[in-house]
C-alpha positions in Angstrom: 21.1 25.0 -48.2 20.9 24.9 -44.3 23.3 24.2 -41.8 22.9 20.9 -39.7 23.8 21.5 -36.1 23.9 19.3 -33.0 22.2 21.0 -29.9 24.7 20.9 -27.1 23.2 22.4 -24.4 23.8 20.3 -21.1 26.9 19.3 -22.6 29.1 21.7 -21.0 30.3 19.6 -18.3 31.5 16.1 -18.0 29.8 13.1 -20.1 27.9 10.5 -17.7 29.9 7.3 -17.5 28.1 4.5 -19.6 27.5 3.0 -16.3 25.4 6.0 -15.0 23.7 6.1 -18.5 23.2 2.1 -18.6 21.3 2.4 -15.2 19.3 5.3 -16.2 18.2 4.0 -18.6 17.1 0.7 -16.8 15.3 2.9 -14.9 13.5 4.6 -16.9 12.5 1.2 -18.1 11.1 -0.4 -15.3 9.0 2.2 -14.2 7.8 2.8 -17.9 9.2 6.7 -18.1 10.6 5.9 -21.4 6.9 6.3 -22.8 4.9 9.6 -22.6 2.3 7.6 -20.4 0.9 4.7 -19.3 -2.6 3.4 -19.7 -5.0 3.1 -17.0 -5.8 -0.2 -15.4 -8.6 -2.5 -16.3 -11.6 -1.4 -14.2 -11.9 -5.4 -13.7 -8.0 -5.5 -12.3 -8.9 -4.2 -8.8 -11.9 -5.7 -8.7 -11.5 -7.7 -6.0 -11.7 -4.8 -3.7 -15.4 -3.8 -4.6 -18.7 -4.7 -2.4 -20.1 -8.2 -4.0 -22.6 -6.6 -5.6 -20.8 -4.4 -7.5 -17.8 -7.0 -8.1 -20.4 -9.1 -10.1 -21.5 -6.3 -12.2 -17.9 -5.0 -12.8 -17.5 -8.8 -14.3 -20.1 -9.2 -16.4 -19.7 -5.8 -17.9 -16.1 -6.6 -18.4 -16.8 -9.8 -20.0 -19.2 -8.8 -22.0 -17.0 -6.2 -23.8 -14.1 -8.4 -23.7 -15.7 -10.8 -26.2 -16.5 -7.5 -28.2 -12.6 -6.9 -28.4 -13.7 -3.6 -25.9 -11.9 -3.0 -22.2 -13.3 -0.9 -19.4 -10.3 0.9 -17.8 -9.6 3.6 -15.6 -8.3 6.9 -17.0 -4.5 7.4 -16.8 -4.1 11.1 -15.0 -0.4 10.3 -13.6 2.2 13.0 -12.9 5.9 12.8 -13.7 5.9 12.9 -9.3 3.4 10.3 -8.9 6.1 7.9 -11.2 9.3 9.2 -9.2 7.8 8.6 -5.7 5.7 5.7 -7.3 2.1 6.4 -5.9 0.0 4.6 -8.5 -0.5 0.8 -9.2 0.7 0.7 -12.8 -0.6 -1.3 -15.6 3.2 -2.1 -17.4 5.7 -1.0 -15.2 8.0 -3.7 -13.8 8.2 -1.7 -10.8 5.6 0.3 -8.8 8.4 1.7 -6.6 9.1 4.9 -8.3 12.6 6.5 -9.2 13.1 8.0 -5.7 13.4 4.3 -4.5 15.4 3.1 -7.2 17.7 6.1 -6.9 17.9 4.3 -3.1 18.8 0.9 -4.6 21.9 2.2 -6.1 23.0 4.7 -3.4 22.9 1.9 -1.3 24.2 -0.7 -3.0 27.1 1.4 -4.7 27.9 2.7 -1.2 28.4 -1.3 -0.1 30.4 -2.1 -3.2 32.7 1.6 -2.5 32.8 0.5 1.2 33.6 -3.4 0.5 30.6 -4.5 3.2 30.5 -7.9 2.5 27.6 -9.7 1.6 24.8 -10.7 -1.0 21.5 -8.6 -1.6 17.7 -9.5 -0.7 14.4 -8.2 -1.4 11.5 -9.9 0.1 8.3 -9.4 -1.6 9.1 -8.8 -5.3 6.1 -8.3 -7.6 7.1 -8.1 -11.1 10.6 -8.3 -10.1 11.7 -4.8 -10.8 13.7 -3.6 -7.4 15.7 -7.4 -7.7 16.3 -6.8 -11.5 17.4 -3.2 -10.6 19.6 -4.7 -8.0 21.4 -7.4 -10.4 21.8 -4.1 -12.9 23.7 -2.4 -10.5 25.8 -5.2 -9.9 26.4 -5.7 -14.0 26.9 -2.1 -14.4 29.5 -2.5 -11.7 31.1 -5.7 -13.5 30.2 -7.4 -9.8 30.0 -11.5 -10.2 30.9 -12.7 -6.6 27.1 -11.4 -4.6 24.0 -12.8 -5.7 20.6 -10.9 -5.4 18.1 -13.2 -3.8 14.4 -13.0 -5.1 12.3 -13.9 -2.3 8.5 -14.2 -2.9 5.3 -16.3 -2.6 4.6 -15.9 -6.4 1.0 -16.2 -5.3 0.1 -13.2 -3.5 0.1 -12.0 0.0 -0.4 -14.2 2.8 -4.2 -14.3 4.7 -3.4 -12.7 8.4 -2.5 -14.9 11.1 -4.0 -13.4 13.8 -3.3 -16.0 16.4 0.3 -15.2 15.6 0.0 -11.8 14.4 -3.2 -9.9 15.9 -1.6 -6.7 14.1 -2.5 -8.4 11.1 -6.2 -9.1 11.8 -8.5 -7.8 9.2 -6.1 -7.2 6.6 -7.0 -7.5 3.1 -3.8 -7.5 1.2 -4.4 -11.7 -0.1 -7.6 -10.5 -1.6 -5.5 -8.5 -4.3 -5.6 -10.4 -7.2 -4.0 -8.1 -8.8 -0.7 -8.4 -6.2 -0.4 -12.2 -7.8 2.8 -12.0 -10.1 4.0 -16.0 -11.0 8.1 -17.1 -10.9 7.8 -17.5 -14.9 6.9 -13.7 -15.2 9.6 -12.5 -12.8 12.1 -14.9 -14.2 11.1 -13.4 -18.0 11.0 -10.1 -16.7 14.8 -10.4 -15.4 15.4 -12.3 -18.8 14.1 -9.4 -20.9 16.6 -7.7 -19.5 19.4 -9.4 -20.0 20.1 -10.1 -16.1 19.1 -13.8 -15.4 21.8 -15.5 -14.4 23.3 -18.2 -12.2 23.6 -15.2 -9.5 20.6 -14.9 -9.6 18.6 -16.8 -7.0 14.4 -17.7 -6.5 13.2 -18.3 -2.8 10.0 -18.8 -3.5 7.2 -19.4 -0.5 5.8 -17.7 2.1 8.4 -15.6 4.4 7.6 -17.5 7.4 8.9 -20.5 5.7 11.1 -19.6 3.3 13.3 -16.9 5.5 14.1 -19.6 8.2 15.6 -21.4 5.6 17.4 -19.3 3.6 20.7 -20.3 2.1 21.9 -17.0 3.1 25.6 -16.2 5.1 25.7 -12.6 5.2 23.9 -9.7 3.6 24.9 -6.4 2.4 21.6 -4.9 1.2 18.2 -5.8 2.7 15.1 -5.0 1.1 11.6 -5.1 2.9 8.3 -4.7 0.8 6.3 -7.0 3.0 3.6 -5.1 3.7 1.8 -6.4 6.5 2.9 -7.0 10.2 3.6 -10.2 10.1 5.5 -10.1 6.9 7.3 -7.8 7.7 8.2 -9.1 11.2 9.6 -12.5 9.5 11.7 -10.9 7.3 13.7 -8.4 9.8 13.7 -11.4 12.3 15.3 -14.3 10.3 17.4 -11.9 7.6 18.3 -8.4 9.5 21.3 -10.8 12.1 22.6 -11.6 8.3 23.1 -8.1 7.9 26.5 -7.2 8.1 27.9 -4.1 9.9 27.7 -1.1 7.1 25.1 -2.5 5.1 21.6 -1.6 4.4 18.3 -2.1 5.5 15.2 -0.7 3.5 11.5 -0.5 4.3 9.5 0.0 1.5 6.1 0.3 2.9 6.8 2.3 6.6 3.1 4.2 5.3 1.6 1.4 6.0 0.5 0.7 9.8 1.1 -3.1 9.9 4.6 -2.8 8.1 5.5 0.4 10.3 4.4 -1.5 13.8 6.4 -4.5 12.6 9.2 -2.0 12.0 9.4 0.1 14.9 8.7 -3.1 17.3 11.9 -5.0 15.7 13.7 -2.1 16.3 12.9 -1.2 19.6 13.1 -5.1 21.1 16.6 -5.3 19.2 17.9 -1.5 20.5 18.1 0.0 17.1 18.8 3.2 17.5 20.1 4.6 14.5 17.5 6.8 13.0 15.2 6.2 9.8 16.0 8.2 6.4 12.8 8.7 4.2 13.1 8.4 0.9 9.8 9.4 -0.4 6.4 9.3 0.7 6.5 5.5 2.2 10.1 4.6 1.6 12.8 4.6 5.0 16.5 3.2 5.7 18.9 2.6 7.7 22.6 1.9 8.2 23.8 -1.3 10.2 26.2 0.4 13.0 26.3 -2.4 14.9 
């Protein structure tokens, strides 16, 4: 009769706390790595970003399938480094940051919580919700209940450019992405599939020229920018980053992209930033408050 044994290779160290395990686990969750892969996206889902021509005969090929039960998709060829540095629009994810900028979200919000900088946490420009539910799991994991994680998004896509405001913006095509259109109700499920909606929780919903002005916001510990354009970006880091108290964090989640870098780089130069920019993957920088 064999012998049943329990493999304990890696075990020769410490245990991981169940806090460390809890938020890997999360994780792995949000950006789908708990399943060997994920499916490719519906040829129709970026549509939008095709010639007209070949738009209207992506739809009707699409629709004509779809009454057959059949979908036209791309084929999934993702690496485990295109999830960690998330380079790939996903099809279930919650996320589309990647582990890299997660890992960021909890270095930097542990470090605030360790360092007691006061203040709540942000992200503006939320998609599915994944960083913001990330967030409030670092806070549960924590047992944090006095900082709220603010949720800040149009629910309705990306804005058209204002190029009388924002010429930097001109020609941008980021509101044509159906596909970047996420509604309240699915965030707010999203965060409630995971067990994380709560009164600490709070929606700004709008765009971020409205909604940033306005915000019922005293001081900030952790701010998150995935705004992607100029102008987006500049309304954030204008109305949010004097919240920001000294030791806390801001992160730009799109510094790839030339309208979110300018916007960047301009706030920082006109406001005497000096403290350098840390990348954390292939679009992802921070930096520390010193001020």
């Amino acid at each position: 009769m064999g012998t049943n044994t329990i493999d304990t290779r890696g075990l020769d160290g410490p245990l991981p706390r169940p806090e460390e395990l809890y938020l890997a686990l999360v994780k792995k969750a949000l950006t789908f790595g708990l399943w060997k892969d994920e499916p490719g996206l519906p040829i129709a889902a970026l549509n939008d970003s095709r010639p007209f021509l070949k738009r209207r005969a992506v739809d009707l090929v699409s629709n004509v399938l779809d009454r057959a039960g059949l979908e036209l998709a791309t084929r999934s060829r993702r690496t485990e480094t295109d999830r960690q540095e998330g380079t790939f629009w996903p099809r279930y994810a919650h996320t589309m940051i990647g582990e890299k900028r997660l890992d960021n979200i909890q270095r930097c919000v542990e470090r605030v919580l360790e360092d007691k900088v006061p203040g709540d946490l942000l992200e503006a420009g939320v998609w599915r919700g994944g960083a913001c539910i990330f967030m409030a799991a670092v806070l549960a994991a924590h047992g944090v209940t006095d900082r709220r994680v603010f949720v800040a998004d149009s629910f309705q896509g990306l804005p058209p450019p204002d190029a009388k405001k924002y010429p930097q913006d001109a020609g941008d095509p980021h509101h044509e992405r159906e596909y970047l259109r996420v509604s309240r109700s699915e965030v707010e499920e999203n965060f409630r599939r995971y067990g994380l909606l709560s009164d600490q929780v709070v929606f700004l919903q709008g765009w971020f020229s409205e909604t940033m002005p306005a915000a019922p916001i005293d001081r900030l510990a952790v701010l998150r920018v995935d705004g992607d354009m100029y102008g987006s970006t500049m309304d954030v880091l204008v109305n949010m980053y004097p919240k920001l108290a000294p030791g806390g964090f801001c992160v730009i989640d799109d510094y790839a992209l030339p309208g979110c870098r300018r916007a960047t780089d301009d706030f920082r130069r006109v406001n005497g930033i000096s403290v350098g920019l840390t990348q954390i993957d292939r679009t992802g920088v921070f930096w520390r408050n010193d001020a």
